[in-house]
KEBA-563616 format. One record per residue: residue number from 1; residue in one letter; z, x, y of N, C-alpha, C, O in turn. Coordinates in steps of 0.02 Angstrom, whole numbers, plus 50000, padded with zeros to 5 digits. Atoms other than C-alpha are relative to their C-alpha. Layout:
// KEBA-563616
 num residu  n_zz  n_xx  n_yy ca_zz ca_xx ca_yy  c_zz  c_xx  c_yy  o_zz  o_xx  o_yy
 NUM      A     Z     X     Y     Z     X     Y     Z     X     Y     Z     X     Y
...
//
This chain:
// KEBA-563616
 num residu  n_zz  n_xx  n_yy ca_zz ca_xx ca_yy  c_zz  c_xx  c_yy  o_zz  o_xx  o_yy
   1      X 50002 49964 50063 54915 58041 50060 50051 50056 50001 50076 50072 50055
   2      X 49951 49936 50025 55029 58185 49992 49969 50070 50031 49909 50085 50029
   3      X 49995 49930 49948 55051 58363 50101 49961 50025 49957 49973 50013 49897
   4      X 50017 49921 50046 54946 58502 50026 50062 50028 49974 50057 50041 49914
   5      X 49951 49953 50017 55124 58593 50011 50037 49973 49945 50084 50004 49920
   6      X 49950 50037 50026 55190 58459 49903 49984 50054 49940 49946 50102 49949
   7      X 50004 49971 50066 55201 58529 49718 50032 49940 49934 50089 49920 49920
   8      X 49976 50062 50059 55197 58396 49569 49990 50010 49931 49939 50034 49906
   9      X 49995 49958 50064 55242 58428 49406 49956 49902 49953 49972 49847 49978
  10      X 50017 50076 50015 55147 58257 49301 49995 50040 49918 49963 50090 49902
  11      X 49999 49988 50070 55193 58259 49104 49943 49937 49974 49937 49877 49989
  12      X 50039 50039 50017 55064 58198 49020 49911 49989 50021 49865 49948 50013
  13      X 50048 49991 49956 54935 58237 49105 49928 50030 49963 49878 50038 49998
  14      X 50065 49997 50045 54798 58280 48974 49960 49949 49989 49901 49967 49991
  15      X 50047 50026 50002 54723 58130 48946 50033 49911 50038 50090 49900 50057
  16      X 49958 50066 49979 54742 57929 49006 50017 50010 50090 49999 50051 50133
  17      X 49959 50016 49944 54838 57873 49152 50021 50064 50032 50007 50084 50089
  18      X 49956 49919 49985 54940 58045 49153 49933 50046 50043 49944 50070 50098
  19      X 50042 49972 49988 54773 58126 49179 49967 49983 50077 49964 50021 50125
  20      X 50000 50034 49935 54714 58001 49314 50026 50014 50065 49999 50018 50120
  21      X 49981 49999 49952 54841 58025 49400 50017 50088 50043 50019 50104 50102
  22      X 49986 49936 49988 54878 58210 49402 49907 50013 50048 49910 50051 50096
  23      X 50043 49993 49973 54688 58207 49465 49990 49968 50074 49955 49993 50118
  24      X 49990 50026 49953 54723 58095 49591 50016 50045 50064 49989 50065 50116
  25      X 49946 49932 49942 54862 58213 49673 49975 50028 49995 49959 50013 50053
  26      X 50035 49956 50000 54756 58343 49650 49958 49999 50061 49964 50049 50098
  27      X 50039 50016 49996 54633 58276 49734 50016 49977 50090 49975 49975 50136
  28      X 49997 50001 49927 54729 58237 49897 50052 50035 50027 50084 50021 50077
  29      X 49968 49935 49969 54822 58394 49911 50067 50030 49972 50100 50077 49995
  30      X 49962 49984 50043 54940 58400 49780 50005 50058 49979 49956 50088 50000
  31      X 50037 49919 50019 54955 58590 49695 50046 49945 49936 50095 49908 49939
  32      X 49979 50050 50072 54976 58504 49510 50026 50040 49951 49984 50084 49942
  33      X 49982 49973 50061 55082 58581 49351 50000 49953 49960 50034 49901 49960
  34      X 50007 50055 50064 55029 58498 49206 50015 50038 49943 49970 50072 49918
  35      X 49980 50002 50069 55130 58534 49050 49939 49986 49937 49892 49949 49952
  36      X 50046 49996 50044 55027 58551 48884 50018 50014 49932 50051 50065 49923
  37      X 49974 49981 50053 55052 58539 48702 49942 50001 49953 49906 50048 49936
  38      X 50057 50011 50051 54936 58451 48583 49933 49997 50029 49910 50035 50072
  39      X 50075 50033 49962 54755 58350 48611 49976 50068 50011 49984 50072 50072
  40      X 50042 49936 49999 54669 58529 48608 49945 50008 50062 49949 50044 50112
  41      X 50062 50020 49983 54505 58477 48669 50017 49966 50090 50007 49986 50148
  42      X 49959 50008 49921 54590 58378 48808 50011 50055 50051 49981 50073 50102
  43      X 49971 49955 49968 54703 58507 48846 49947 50042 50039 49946 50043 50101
  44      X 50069 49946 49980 54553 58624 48881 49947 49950 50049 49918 49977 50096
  45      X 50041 50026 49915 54451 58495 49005 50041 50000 50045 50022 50015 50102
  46      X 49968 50018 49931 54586 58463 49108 49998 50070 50035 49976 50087 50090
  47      X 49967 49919 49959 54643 58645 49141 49917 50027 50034 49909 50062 50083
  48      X 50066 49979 49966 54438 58663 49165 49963 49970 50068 49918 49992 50103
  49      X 50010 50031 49947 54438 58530 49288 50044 50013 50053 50024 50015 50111
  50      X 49978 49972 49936 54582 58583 49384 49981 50086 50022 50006 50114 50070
  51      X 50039 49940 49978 54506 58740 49409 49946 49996 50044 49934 50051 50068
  52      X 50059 50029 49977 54354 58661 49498 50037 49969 50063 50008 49982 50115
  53      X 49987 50016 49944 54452 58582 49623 50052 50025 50030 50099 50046 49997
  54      X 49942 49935 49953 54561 58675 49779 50058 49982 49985 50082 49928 49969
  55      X 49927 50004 50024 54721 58724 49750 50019 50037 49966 49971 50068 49944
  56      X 49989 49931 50023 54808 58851 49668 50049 49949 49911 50109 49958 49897
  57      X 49973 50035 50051 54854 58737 49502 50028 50035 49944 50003 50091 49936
  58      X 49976 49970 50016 54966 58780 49375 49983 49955 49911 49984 49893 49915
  59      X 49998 50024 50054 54939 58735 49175 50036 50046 49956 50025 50107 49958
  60      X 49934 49969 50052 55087 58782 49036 49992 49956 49939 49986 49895 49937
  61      X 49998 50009 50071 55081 58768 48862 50088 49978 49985 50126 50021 50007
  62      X 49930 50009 50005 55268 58689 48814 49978 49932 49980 49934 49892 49994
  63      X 49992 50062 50054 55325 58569 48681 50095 49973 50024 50153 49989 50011
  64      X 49943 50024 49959 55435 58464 48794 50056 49949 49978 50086 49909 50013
  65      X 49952 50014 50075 55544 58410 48638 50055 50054 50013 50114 50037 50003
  66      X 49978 49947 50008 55609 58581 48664 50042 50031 50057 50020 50042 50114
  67      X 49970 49999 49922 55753 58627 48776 49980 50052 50019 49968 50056 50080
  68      X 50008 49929 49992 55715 58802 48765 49933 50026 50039 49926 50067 50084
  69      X 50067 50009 49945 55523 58771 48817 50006 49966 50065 49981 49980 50120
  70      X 49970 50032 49943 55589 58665 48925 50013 50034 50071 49986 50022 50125
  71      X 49944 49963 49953 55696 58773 49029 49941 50059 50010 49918 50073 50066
  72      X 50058 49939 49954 55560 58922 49025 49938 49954 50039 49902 49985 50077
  73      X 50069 50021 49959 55419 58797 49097 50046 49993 50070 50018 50018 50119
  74      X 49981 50019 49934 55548 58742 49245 50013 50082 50038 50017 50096 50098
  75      X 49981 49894 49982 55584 58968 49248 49946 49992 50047 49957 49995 50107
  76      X 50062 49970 49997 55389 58979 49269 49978 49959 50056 49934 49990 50085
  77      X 50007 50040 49933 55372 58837 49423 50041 50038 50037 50018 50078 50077
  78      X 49951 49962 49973 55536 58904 49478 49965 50066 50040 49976 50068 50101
  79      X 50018 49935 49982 55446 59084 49509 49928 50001 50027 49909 50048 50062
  80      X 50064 50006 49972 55262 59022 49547 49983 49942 50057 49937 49940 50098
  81      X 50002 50039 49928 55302 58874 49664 50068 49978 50051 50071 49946 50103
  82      X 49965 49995 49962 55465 58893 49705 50070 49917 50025 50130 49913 50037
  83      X 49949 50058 49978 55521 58703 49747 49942 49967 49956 49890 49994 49940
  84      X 50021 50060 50007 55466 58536 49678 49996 49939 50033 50048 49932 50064
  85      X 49998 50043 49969 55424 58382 49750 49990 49936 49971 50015 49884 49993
  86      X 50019 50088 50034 55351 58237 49627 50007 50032 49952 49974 50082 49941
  87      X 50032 50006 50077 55384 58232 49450 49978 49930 49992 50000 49882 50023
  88      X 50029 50065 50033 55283 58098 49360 50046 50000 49921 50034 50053 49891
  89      X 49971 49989 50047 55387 58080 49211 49973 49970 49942 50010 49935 49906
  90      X 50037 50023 50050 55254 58037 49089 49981 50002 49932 49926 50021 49912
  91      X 50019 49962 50076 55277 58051 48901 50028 49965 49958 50079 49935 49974
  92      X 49995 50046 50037 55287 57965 48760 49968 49987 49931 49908 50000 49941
  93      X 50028 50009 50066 55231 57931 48588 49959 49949 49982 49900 49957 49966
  94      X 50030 50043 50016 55204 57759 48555 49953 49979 49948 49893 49965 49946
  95      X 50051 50010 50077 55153 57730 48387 49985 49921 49992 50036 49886 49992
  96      X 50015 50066 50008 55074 57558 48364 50011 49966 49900 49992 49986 49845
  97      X 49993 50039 50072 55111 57457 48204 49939 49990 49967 49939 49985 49905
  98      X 50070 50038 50011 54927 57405 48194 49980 50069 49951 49958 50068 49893
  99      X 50008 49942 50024 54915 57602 48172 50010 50036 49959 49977 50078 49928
 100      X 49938 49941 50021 55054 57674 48109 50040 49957 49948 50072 49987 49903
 101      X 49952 50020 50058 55143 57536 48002 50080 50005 50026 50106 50011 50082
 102      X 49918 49994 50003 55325 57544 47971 50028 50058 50027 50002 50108 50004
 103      X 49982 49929 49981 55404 57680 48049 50041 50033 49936 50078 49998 49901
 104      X 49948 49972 50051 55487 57812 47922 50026 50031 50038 49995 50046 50090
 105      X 49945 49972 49964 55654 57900 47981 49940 50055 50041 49935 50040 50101
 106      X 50026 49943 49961 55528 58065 48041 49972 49969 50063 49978 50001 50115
 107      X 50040 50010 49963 55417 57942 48142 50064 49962 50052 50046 49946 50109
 108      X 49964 50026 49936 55581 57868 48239 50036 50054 50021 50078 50038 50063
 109      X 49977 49945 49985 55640 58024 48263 49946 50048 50047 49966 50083 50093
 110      X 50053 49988 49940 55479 58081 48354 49980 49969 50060 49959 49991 50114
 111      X 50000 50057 49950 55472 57927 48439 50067 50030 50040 50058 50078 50078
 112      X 49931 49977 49958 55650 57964 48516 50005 50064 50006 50065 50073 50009
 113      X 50024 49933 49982 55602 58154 48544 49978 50003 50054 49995 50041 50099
 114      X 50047 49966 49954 55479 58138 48643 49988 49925 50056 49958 49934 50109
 115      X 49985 50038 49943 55506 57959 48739 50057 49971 50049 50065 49931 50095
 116      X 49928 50031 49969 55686 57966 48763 50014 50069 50035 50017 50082 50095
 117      X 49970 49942 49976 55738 58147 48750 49956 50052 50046 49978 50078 50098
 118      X 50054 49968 49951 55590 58241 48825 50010 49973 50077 50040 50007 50119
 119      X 49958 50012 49920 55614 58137 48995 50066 50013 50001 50086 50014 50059
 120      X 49923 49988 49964 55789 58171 49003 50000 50078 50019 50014 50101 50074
 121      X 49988 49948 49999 55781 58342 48958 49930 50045 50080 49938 50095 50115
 122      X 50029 49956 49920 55640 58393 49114 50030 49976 50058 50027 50008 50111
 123      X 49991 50032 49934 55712 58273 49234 50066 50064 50025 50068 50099 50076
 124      X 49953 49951 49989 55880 58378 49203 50002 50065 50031 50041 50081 50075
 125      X 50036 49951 49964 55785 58544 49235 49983 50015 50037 49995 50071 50061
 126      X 50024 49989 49957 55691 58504 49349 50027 49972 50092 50000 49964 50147
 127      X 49959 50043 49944 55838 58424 49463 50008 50049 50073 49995 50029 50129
 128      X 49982 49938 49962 55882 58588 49561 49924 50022 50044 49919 50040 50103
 129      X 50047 49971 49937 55703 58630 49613 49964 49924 50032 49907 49926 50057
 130      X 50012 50054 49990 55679 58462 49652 50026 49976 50071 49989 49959 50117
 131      X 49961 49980 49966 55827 58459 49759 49987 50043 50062 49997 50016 50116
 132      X 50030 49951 49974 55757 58634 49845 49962 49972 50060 49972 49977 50121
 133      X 50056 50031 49966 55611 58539 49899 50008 49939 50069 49970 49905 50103
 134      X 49976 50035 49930 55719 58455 50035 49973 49913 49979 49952 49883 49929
 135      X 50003 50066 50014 55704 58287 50071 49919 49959 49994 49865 49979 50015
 136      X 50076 50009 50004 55564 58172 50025 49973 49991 49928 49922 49960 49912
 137      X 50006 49986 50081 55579 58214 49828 49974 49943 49960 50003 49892 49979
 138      X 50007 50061 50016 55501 58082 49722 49991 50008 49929 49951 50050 49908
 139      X 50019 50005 50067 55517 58034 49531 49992 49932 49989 50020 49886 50017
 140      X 50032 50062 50039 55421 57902 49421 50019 50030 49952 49999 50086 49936
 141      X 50010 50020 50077 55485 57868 49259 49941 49930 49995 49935 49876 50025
 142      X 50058 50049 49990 55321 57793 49198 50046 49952 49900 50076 49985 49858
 143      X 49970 50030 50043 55388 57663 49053 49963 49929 49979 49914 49908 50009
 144      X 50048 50073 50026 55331 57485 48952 50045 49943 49997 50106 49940 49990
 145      X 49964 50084 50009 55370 57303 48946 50036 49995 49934 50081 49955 49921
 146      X 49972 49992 50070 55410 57351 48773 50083 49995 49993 50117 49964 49953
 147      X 49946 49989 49991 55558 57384 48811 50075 49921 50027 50133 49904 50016
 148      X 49981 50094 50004 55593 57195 48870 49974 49972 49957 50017 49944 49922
 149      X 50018 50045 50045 55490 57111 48760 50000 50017 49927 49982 49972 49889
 150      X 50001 49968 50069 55505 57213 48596 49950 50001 49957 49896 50018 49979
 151      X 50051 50023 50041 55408 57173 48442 50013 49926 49978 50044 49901 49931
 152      X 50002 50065 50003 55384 57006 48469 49925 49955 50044 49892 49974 50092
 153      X 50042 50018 49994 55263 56899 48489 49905 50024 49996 49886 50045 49941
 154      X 50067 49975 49995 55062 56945 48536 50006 50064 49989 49969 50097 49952
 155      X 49999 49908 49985 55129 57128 48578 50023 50021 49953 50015 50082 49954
 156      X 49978 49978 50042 55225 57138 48399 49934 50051 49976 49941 50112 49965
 157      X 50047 49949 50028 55068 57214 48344 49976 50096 50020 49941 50137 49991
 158      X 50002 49940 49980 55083 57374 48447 50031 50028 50024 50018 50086 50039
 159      X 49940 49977 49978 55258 57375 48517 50029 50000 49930 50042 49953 49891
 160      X 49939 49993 50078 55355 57449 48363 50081 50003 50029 50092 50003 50089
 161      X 49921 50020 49980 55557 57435 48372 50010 50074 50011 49984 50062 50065
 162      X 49998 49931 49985 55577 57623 48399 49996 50012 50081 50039 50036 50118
 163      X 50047 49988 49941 55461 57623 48554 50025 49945 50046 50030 49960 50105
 164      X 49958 50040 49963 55547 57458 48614 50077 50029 50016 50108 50014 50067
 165      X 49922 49978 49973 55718 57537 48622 49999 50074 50033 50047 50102 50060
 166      X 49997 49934 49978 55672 57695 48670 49973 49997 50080 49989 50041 50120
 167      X 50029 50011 49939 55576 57628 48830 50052 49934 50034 50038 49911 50089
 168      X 49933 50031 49967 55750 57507 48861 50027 50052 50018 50057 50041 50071
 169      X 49940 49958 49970 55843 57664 48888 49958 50035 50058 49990 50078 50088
 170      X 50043 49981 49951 55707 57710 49012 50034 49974 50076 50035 50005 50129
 171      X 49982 50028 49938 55784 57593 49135 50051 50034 50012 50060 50064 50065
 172      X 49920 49973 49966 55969 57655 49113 49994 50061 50037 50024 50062 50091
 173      X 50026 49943 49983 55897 57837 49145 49984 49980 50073 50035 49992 50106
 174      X 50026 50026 49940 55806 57766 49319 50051 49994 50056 50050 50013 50114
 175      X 49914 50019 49962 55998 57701 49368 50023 50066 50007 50019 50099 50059
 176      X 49947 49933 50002 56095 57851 49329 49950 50036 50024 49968 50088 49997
 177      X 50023 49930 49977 55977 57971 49403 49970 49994 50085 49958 50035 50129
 178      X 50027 50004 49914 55914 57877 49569 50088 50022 50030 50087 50065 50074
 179      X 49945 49978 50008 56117 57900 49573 50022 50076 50025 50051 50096 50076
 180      X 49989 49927 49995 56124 58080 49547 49965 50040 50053 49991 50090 50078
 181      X 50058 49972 49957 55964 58124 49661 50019 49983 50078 50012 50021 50126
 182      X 49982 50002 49923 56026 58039 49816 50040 50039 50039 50086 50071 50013
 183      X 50057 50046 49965 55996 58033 49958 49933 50054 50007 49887 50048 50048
 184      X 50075 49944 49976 55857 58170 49964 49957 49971 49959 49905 49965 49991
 185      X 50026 50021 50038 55776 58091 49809 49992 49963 49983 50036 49945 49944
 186      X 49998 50063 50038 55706 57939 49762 49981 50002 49928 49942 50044 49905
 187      X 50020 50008 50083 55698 57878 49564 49994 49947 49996 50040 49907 50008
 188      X 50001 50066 50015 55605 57736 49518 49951 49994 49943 49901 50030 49944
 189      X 50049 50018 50054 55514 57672 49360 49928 49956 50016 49914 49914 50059
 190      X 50058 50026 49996 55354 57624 49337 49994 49947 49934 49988 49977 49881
 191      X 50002 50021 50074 55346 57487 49194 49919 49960 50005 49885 49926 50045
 192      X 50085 50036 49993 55176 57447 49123 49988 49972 49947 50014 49985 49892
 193      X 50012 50044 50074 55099 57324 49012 49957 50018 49980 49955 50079 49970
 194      X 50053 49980 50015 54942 57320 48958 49942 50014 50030 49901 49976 50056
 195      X 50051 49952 49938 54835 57437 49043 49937 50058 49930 49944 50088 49877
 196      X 50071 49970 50012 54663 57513 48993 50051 50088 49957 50099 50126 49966
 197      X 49962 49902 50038 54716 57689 48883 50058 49977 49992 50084 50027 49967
 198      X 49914 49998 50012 54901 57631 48865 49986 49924 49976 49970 49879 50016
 199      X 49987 50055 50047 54909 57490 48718 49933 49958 50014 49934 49910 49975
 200      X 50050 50029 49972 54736 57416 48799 49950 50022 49966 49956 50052 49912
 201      X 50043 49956 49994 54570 57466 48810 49998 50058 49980 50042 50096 50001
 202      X 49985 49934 49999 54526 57618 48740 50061 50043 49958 50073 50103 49958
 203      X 49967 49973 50059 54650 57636 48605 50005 49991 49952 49994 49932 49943
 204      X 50006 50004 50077 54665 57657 48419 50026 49926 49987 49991 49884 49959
 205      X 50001 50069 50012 54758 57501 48416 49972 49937 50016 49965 49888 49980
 206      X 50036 50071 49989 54676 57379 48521 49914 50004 49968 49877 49958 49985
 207      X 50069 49997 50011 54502 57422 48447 50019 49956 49926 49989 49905 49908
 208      X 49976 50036 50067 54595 57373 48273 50013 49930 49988 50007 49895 49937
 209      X 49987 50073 50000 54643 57214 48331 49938 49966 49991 49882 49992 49992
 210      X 50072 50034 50011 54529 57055 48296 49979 49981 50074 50000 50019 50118
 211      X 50032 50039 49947 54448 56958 48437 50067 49962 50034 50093 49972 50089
 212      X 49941 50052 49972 54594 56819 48441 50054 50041 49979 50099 49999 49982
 213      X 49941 49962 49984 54727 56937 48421 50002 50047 50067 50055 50061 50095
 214      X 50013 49965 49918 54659 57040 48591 50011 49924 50046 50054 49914 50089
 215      X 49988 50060 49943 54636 56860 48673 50065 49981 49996 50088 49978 50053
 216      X 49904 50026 49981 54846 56798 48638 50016 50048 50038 50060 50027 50077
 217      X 49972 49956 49970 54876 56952 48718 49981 49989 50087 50025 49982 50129
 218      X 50044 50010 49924 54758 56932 48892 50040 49903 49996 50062 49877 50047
 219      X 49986 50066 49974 54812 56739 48857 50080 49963 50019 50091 49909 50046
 220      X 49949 50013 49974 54998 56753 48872 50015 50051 50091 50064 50048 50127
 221      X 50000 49972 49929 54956 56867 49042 49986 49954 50060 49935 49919 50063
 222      X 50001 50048 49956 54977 56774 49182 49904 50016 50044 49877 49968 50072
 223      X 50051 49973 49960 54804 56865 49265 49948 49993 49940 49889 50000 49958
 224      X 50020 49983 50040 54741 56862 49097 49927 50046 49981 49870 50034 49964
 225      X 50031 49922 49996 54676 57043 49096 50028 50056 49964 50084 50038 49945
 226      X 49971 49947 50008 54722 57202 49036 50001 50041 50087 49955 50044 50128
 227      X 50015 49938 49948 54771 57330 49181 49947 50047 49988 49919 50065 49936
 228      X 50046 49921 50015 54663 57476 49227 50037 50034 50035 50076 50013 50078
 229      X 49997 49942 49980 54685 57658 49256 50020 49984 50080 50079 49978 50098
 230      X 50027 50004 49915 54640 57634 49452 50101 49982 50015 50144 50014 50045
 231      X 49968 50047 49976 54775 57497 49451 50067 50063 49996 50102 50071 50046
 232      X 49942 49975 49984 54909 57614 49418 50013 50047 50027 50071 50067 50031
 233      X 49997 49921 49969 54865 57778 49507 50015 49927 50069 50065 49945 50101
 234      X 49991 50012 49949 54872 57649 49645 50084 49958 50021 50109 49943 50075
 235      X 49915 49997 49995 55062 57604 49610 50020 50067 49993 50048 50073 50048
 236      X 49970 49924 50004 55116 57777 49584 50006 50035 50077 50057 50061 50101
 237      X 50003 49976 49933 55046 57827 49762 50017 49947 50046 50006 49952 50106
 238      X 49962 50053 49959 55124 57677 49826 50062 50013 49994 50098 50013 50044
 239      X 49911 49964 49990 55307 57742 49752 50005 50079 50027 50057 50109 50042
 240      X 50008 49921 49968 55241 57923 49812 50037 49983 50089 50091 49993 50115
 241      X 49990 50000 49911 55221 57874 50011 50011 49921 50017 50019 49911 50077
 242      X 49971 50079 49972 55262 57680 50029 50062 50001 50005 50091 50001 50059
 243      X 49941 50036 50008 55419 57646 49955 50057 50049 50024 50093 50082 49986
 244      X 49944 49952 49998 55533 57742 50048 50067 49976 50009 50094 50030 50018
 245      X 49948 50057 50001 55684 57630 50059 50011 49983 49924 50065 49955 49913
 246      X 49987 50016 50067 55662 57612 49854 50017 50042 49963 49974 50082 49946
 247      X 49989 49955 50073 55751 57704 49720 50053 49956 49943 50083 49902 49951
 248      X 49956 50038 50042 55847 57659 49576 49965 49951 49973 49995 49935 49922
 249      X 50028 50063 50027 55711 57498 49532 49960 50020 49964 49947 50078 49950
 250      X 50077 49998 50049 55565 57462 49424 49964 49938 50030 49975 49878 50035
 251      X 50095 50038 49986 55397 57396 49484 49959 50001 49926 49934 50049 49896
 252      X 50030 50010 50070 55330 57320 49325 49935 49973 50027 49933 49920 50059
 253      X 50054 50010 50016 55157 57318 49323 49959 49978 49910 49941 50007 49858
 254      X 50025 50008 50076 55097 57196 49196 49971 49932 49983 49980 49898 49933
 255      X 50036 50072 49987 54988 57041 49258 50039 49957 49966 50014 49925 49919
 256      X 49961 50038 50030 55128 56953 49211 50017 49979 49927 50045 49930 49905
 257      X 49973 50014 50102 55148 56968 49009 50071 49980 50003 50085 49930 49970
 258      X 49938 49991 50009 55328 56985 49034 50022 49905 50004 50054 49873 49963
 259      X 49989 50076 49968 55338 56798 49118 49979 49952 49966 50002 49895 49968
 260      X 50045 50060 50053 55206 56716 48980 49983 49973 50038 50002 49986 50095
 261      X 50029 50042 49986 55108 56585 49016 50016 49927 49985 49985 49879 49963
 262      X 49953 50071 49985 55223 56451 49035 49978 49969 50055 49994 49990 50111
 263      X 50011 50036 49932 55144 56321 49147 50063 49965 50015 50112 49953 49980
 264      X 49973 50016 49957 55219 56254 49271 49991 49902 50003 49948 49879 50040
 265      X 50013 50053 49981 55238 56059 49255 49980 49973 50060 49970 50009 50109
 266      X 50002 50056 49914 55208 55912 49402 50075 49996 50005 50115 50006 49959
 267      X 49937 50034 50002 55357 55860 49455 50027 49923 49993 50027 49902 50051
 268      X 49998 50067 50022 55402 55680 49397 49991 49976 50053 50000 50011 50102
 269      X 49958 50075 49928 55415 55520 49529 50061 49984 49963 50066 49977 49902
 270      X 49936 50011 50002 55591 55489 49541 50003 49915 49940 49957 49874 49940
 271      X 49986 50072 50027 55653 55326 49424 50056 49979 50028 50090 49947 49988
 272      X 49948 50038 49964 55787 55272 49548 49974 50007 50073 49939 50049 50102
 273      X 50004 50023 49918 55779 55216 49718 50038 50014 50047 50046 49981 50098
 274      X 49956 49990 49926 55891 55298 49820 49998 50004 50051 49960 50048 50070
 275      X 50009 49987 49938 55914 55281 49981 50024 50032 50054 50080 50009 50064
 276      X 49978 49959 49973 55942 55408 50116 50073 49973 50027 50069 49911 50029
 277      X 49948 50013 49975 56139 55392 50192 50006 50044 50045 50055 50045 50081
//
């Protein structure tokens, strides 16, 4: 598990996965900064729960849209912990069609705020104390299949074209920055399909869906499941302390949606008779 000394900054971290996982690290010695904007109610358990468990945890109000918030939340680590060690780079919008409809110019413009430019703009920030933190450094861009598969097919219903292109440039970001970070730093993506709280289970859109519009979805998965929570705090702490030899890739977690459910024929009997020479 992760040093007590480590220090991990996890965006997103109010509710879902983000939350999960920031509890996770927490939990085995992490000292956690969790960024904070909206979700109110959220906002206010988490910061009540990391309070409850050891550690000297750090919670900031910042609308990470904003370079200017931006730059004072990395000030305010900068001066209260000094170095960094894990960002989780977790943030994102994701408006579902089922939900949200058509996007109008404001809503792709939020969409690309806050799942394109928001990761760029902390990763940038937070490169230097990152750096600091000697070797060992580790970032997850956490990201979606969306981004390969678009709005098409089963997933059209909750991958909108916004959220598909905005989670393609997720990868180039991953390249250019495992790049920039080496060798003290690894950068690798996390891509996820459909997982419990993220487009799954547990969200406004899949509750909207019918019966047989949830089953095409589990039935083009090769596992035919949705992910859970669990499943991905337990990739995250696998690119934390496993993968140390990996940066620059993506570990797509996504019981195989991406691949469909294309069986696999027999293979014929031959219709000629050849014979070995």
């Amino acid at each position: 598990m992760v040093s007590t000394v480590r220090n991990a900054l996890v965006l997103g971290a109010t509710r879902g996965i983000g939350r999960a996982i920031a509890l996770a690290l927490a939990e085995s010695g992490a000292r956690i900064i969790a960024p904070y904007f909206d979700w109110p109610e959220d906002s206010h358990s988490l910061i009540d729960h990391l309070a409850t468990l050891p550690g000297d945890h750090l919670a900031v109000k910042a609308d990470l849209r904003d370079p200017v918030q931006v730059r004072d939340l990395i000030a305010e680590i900068d001066q209260t912990c000094g170095e960094l060690h894990i960002l989780i780079n977790n943030i994102e919008r994701g408006g579902m069609p089922i939900v949200h409809g058509p996007y109008t110019p404001e809503q792709w413009d939020l969409e690309m705020d806050t799942t394109v430019k928001a990761k760029w703009l902390v990763f940038n920030e937070s490169l230097p104390l990152l750096q600091r933190g000697g070797d060992g450094g580790v970032v997850i861009n956490i990201s979606s299949i969306a981004g390969e598969v678009g709005r098409a097919g089963p997933a059209g219903l909750l991958f909108n074209d916004a959220y598909a292109a905005a989670n393609l440039a997720i990868a180039s970001f991953t390249r250019t920055w495992a790049r920039l970070a080496a060798p003290t730093i690894r950068v690798n993506e996390l891509r996820l399909g459909f997982v419990e709280t993220r487009h799954a289970e547990g969200t406004r859109g899949w509750a909207l869906l019918t019966e047989p519009e949830q089953q095409a979805i589990h039935e083009r998965t090769l596992l035919e499941r949705s992910g859970t929570v669990d499943e991905v705090v337990r990739a995250v702490f696998f690119l934390i302390n496993d993968a140390t030899f990996m940066t620059g890739s993506t570990l797509c977690l996504d019981g195989g949606y991406t691949l469909g459910h294309d069986r696999v024929p027999a293979m014929p009997p031959s219709q000629e008779n050849i014979g070995v020479r």
